[in-house]
N, C-alpha and C positions, 0 to 999 in steps of 0.2 A: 265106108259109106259110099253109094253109087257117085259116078259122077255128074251125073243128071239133078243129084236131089243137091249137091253143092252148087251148081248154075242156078238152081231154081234158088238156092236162100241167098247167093248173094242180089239176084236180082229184084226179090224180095225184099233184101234189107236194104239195095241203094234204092228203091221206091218210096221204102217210109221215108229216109231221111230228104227225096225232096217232096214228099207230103209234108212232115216238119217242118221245112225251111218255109213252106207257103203258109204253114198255119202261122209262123211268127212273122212273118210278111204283113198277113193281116192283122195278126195282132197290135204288129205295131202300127199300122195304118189304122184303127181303130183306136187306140192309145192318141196319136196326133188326129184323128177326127172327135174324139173327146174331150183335147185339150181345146180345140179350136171352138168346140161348143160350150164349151164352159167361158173361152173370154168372150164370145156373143152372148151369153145369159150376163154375164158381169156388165158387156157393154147395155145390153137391154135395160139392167137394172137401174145404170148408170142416167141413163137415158129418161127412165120411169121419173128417176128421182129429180131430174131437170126440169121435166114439164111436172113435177107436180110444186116446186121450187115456182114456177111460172106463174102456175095458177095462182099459190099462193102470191106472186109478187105482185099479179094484178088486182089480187084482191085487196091487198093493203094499199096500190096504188088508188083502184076506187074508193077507200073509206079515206083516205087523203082529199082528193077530190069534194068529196061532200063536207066534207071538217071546214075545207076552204071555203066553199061556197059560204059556208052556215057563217065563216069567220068576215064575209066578205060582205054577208048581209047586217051583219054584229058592229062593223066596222061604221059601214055608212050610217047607223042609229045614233052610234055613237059619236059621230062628226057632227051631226045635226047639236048634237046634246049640247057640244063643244061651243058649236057658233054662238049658243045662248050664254054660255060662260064665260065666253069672250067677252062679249056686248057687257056685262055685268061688270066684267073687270076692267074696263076703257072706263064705265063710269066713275067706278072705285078709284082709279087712278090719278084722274079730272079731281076728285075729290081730295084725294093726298098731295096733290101735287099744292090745293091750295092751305093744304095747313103748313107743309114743307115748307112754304115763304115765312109763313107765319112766323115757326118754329127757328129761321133760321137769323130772324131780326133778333129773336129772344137772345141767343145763343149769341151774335154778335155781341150785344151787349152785356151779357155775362164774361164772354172773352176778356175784352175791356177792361174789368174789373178786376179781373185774376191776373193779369198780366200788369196791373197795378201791385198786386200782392206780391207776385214774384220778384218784382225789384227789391219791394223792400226785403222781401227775404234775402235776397241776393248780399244787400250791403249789411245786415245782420251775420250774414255767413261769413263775408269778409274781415268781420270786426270779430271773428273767433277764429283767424288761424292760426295765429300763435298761440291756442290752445289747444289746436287740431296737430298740430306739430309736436307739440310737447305731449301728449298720446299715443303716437306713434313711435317716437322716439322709444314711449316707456313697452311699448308691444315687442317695438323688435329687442328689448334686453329681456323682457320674459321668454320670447321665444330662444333665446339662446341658453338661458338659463333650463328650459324645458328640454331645450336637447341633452345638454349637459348630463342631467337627472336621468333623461333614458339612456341614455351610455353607461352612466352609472350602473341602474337595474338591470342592463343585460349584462354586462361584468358581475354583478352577483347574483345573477340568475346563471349562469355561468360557473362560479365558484360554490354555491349549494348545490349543482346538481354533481361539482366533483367532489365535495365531501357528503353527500348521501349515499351515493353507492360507494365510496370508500369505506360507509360506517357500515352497510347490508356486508361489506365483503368481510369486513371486521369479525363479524357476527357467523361468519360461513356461509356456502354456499346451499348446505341442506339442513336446516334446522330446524329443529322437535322443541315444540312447547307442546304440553303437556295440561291436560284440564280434567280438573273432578268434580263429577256432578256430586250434584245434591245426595242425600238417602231421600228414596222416594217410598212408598207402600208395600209394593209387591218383593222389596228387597227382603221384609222380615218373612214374606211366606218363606217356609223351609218345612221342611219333614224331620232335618236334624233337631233332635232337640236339647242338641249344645248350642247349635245357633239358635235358640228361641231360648236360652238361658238368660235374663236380665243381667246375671254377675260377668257377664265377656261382652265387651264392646263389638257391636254390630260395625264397625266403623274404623276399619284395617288402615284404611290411607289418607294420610295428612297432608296438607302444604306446608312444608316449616318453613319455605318463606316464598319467595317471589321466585325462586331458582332452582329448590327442591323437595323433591317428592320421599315422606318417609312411610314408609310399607311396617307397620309393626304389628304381630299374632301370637297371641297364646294361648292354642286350642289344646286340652286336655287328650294327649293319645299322639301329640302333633309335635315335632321339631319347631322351638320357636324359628320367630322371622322377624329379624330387626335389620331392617336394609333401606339404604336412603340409594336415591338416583337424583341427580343433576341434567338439567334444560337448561335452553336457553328463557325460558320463560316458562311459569306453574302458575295454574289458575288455582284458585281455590273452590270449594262452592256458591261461595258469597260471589264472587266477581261476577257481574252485567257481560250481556250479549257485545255492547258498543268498548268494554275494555278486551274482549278478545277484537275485536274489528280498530281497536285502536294500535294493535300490531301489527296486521296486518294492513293495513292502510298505506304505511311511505313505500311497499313493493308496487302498489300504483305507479309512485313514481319511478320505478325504475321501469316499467313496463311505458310508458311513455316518452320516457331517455333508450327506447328499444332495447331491452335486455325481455328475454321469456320467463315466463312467473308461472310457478305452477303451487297451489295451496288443496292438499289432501287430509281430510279426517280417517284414522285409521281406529280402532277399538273393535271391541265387542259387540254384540246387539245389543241394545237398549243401554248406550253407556252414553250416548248424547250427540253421536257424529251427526245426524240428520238436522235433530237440533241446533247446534253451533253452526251448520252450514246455510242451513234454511231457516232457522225460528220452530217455532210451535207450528203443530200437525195442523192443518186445516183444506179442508175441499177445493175452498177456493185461493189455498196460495200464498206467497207473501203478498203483500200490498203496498204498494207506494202513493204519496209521500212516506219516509222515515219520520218518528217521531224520535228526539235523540235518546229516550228512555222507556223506547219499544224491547220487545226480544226478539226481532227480526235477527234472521242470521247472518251471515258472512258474506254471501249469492248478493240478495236485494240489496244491501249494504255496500259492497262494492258497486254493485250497476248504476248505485245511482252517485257515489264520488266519481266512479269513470269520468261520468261525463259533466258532471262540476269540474272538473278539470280538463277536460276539452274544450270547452267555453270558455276556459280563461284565453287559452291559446289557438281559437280557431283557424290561426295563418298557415297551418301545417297540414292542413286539408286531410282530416283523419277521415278515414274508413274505419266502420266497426261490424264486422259477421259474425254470428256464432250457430255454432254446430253441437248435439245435444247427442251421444250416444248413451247407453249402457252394456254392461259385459252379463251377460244370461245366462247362464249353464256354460260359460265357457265360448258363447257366442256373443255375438258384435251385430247390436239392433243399433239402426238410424232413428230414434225420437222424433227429427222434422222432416221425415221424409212425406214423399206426397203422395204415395201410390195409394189406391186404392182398399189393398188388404192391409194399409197399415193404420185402421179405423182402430182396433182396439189392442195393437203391440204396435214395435219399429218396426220395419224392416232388416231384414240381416245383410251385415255388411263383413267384409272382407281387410285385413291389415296387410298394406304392400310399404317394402320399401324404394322409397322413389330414388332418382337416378343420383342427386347430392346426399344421399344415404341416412336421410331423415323418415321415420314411421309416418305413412298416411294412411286414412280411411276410405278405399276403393269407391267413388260416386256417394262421398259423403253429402248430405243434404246443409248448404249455411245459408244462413238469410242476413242482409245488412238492416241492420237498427240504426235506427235517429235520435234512440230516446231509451231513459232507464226503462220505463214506463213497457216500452215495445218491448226489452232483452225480458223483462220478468214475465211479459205473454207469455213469449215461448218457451220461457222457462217452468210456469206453470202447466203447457201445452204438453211441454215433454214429462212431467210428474205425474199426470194423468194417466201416462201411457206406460211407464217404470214397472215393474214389477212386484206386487207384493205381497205378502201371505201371512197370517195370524201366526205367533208363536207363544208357548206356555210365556216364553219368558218379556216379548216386546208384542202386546195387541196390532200393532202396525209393521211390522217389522220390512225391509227393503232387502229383495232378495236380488236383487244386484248392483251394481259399481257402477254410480252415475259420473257422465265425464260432461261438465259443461266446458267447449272450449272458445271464447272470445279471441278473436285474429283483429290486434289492431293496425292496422297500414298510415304509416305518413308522408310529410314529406320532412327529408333529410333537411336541419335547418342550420346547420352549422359545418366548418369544415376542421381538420385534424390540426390547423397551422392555428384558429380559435381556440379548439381545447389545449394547445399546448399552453399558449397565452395564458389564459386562465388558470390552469396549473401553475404553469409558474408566479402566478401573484395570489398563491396561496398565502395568508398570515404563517408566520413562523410559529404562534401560540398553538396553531389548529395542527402542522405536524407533528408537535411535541405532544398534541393531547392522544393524538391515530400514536405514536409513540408507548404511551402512556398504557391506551387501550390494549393493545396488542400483548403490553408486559401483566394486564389487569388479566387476562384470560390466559397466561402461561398455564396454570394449571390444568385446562382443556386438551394439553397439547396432547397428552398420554392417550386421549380419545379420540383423538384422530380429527379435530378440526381442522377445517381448512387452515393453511396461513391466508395471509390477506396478501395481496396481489393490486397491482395498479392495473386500472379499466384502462384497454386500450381506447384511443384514439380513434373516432369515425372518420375516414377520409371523403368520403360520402359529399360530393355536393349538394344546394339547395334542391336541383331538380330530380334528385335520386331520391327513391322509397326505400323506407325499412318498416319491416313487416316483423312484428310480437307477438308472441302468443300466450292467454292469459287461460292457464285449465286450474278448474276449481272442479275437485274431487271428493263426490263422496261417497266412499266404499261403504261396500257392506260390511256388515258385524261380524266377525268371526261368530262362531257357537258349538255348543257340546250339545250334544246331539241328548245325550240323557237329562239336562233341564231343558231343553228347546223342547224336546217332546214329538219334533217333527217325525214322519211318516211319508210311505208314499212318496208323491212328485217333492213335496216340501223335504224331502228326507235328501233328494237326491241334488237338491239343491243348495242345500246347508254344505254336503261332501263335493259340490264345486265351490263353491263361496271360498269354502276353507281349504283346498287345494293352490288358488289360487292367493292370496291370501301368502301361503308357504311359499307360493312361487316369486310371493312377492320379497317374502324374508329371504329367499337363498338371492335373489339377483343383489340384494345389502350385502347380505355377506360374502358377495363375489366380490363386489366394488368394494367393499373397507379391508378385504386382503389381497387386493390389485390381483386378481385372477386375471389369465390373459384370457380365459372363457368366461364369459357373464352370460348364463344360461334367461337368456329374454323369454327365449321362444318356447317357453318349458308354458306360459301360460298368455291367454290374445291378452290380460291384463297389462302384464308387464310389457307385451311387445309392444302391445299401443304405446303406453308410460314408456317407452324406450327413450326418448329425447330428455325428458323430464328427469327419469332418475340417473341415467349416464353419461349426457349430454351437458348444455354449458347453462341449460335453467337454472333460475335462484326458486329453490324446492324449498316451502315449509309444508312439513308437517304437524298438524294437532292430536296429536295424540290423546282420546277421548276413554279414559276410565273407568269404574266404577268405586266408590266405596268400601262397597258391602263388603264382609265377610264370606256372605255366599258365593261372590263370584271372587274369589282371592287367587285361584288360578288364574282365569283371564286375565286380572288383571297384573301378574306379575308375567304373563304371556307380552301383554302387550308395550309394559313396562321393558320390556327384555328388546323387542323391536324398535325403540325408540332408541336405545342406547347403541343397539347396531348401528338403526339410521344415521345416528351422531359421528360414526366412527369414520364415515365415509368420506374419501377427499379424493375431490375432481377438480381440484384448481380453482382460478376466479374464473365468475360468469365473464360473461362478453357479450359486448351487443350484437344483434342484427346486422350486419352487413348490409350494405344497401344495393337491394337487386340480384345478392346471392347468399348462400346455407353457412352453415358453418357445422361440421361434424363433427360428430359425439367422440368422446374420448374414451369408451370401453369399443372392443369389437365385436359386435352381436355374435352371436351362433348360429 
């Protein structure tokens, strides 16, 4: 390349670049002449909005002004009005003033005469103090007598609440009674027509007595079946709504001596769980008052002894919340939640375990009640919202696992140096009888009952809370899918139902063979029920039956569940702790 034409580009290229440098020179001086005209437009705006701040302040000052004026002209009318009202009441006064003499010669003389009276009353009072004496005398030996008496009753109010839950612990800590409904109608529809034979009893399962259940069949083509099963308690079909609520009733009291309570119906569809829990089907609900020879269920029945038994003892400053879920296809709906979309279902909730390793319900929705009357609202509130679907075999049938759970909180009313007291001035007749009992149920022992175990001790003082938790369960029905008839969404809910259901049988049969895995997590049922069934609850189950011959499998299905349930031993309950958990004795998965 010449060397002329390289002079010439470089003097070229150092020209642009101080053209460059001027063109960002100005740039930036227009950059800071733009910033500087943006804060004059801000101050202008600033400025605008002052005086228009202005006007407006004079303007409200002049309507002030005139207010005044108008107030000043109002004022002096009404001074004048005044003067007259005066003059009126000078007279008025002129005038009282002369009855006030009048009035006061009266009154003297009335004085006079009463203060005659009061003498004599005076020496009449006199003349009765050695009667007034001998009165009191007799007050303060009733009042000592009165204390006496409640020292008394709280020493055995004291000594029944440690032979009650020694007799629940007697009895185990998870126990299956057992109930057989009626034969109803739809039992004899069948298509077989050996079962629609008059000469073979429709009517497979018996109560041979208060304890057991006899299963007996002899179908033509069939293996007989003569097999009896033992409970802690068998209904028969004859027995009333108020003789199942009459056993479960003193778990009230332990749930108020802070132990956790938990009462679940388990069976088949249409075998009477919903029944026995709630009463007869109706739109609008159980209802309260109880009549004591209604068929109210178990639910309304409890809610309203709860709180007859809170009102005995209102010093203990109870809380009562309750929380209403059910389990849906394997999901976890809130019943009282408040959102928006949860007009015609729950909302879906979440099972976590919290940090003292108890199951909770992630932003569970609970509301505190004052009254039976309030817990059956929302109880009725959440039935509305449950789940449910027709089936060949139950017209109502509940397609999922209602969990109502009542949280009661107190205050701690005694301490561990009391209960030992009390223990120790047990009668000697009453260990011999817990004795007694213990040798009367030997035969249980092969099934796995609990032994009985002594309730520790709350160290708990007055100002410390202990918080119980009372779940009443009512599962859905197992079903066979070939009598249910169901289809479709109803199909595929029947095959959660009963998955769950199973999940609920294998976590029994982990606990009654002390598996060091209890498979909780296998279904949200059982994890929720975590606390309940491998924790230190006092667990009844009712196991709800059927009669029929038609349903002879289910019912030795569910017969078969109850005798696992039986087998299960987790020790004695325990109470509540006051102010902290107490962890479950299996270890989740």
């Amino acid at each position: 390349m010449p060397a002329g034409s390289g002079r010439w580009g470089g003097f070229w290229e150092q020209r642009t670049q101080q053209l460059q440098s001027r063109v960002r020179a100005k740039e930036d001086k227009i950059a800071e002449l733009e910033t500087e005209n943006a804060v004059l437009l801000l101050k202008l705006a600033e400025y605008k909005g002052k005086i228009e701040k202005s006007r407006s302040e004079a303007t409200r000052i002049s309507t002030l002004y005139n207010k005044q004026q108008r107030l000043q002209r109002n004022t002096r009318s009404a001074l004048s009005q005044l003067g007259l009202v005066i003059q009126k009441l000078n007279q008025d006064i002129q005038a009282f003033h002369s009855s006030s003499w009048a009035l006061l010669r009266d009154y003297q003389d009335e004085y006079q005469d009463r203060v005659s009276e009061i003498v004599t009353a005076v020496q009449r009072t006199q003349q009765s103090a050695e009667t007034l004496l001998a009165c009191q005398s007799k007050v303060a030996h009733l009042e000592r007598a009165l204390q006496d008496v409640s020292a008394r009753h709280q020493l055995e109010r004291q000594r029944r609440k440690v032979l009650h839950n020694s007799l629940v612990e007697l009895k185990g800590n998870i126990r299956v009674h057992c109930r057989i409904r009626p034969l109803l109608p739809f039992d004899s529809e069948s298509d077989d027509p050996v079962l629609q034979s008059s000469s073979i009893s429709r009517e497979v399962a018996h109560a041979v007595d208060d304890e057991t259940v006899l299963v007996k069949c002899d179908r033509p083509g069939h293996p007989l079946i003569n097999k009896t099963y033992h409970f802690e308690r068998v209904y028969g079909p004859a027995e009333s709504q108020s003789a199942v609520f009459g056993d479960v009733c003193p778990l009230l009291t332990s749930l108020l001596d802070g132990y956790n309570i938990c009462v679940m119906a388990y069976g088949q569809t249409g075998s009477g769980k919903s029944y026995t829990m709630l009463g007869p089907h109706s739109d609008d609900g159980p209802v309260l008052p109880l009549d004591p020879q209604s068929d109210l269920g178990i639910i309304p029945r409890v809610a309203e002894e709860l709180f007859r038994l809170i009102s005995e003892n209102p010093s203990r400053n109870p809380k009562v919340e309750v929380s209403i879920v059910e389990v849906y296809n394997n999901d976890i709906f809130d019943l009282l939640a408040k959102d928006s979309i949860a007009a015609v279902s729950g909302v879906k909730r979440e099972v976590m375990t919290a940090k003292d390793g108890r199951t909770e319900v992630a932003l569970l929705a609970s509301e505190a009640v004052g009254s039976a009357s309030k817990l059956m609202e929302l109880v009725r509130g959440g039935l509305q919202l449950r789940a449910k679907h027709p089936t060949l075999v139950h017209a109502d049938s509940s397609r999922s696992h209602l969990i109502i759970t009542v949280t009661l909180t107190t205050a701690a009313c005694s301490n561990s140096t009391a209960d030992q007291a009390c223990s120790a001035t047990l009668p000697r007749e009453q260990t011999e009888a817990g004795r007694a009992g213990r040798a009367g149920r030997s035969r249980r022992a092969s099934q796995g009952a609990s032994a009985p175990q002594p309730v520790p001790g709350n160290p708990a003082g007055c100002v410390e809370q202990v918080q119980a938790r009372l779940q009443l369960v009512d599962l859905a029905g197992s079903e066979c899918i070939g009598m249910s008839g169901a289809t479709g969404s109803a199909l595929r809910e029947t095959a959660c139902i009963n998955r769950s259901l199973a999940a609920l049988a294998d976590v029994l049969g982990a606990l009654s063979e002390h598996r060091d895995h209890v498979p909780y997590r296998n279904s949200r049922l059982t994890h929720l029920l975590q606390d309940c069934l491998g924790g230190d609850a006092k667990l009844l189950v009712i196991l709800c039956i059927s009669p029929s011959q038609r349903h002879l499998a289910q019912t030795l299905q569910g017969l078969g569940f109850g005798i696992r349930a039986r087998q299960v031993q987790r020790g004695p309950a325990r109470k509540r702790p006051p102010s902290s958990q107490t962890e479950g004795k299996r270890r989740p998965d």
